[in-house]
C-alpha positions, -999 to +999 in steps of 0.1 A: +142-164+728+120-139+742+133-100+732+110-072+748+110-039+727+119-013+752+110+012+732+076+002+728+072-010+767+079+026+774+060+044+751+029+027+767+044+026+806+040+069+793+006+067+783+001+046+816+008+076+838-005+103+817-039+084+821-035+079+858-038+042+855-017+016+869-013-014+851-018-024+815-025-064+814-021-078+780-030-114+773-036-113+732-005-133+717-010-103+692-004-077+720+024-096+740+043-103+708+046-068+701+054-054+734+076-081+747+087-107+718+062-137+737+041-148+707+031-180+721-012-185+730-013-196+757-048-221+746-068-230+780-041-218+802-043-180+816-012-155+807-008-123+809+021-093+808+016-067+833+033-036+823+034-008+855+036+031+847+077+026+857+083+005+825+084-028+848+074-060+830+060-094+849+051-125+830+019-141+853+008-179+840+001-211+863+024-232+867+025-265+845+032-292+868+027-294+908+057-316+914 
């Protein structure tokens, strides 16, 4: 089960707009574990977390199949 630490997503979605940037992208197991609970590596396949300056999460990864 995938728990995101609010606290945490916050904290950076803060630093996000203080910087004037827009996004933070985080693709490290490392990094997405500790932001969002997802501590799987994703191997050959891309993934990411995009985390916007409003605190807003999205999950972006291929899909596995085309069925």
């Amino acid at each position: 089960m995938v728990t995101q630490n609010s606290s945490r997503i916050q904290k950076l979605a803060d630093q996000l707009s203080a910087q004037k940037w827009d996004v933070f992208l985080a693709w490290s197991p490392v990094t997405m574990g500790y932001l969002y609970g997802f501590f799987e590596g994703s191997h050959e396949r891309f993934s990411t977390i995009a985390i916007s300056t409003s605190g807003d999460t999205a999950m972006i990864a291929p899909s596995l199949s085309g069925a």
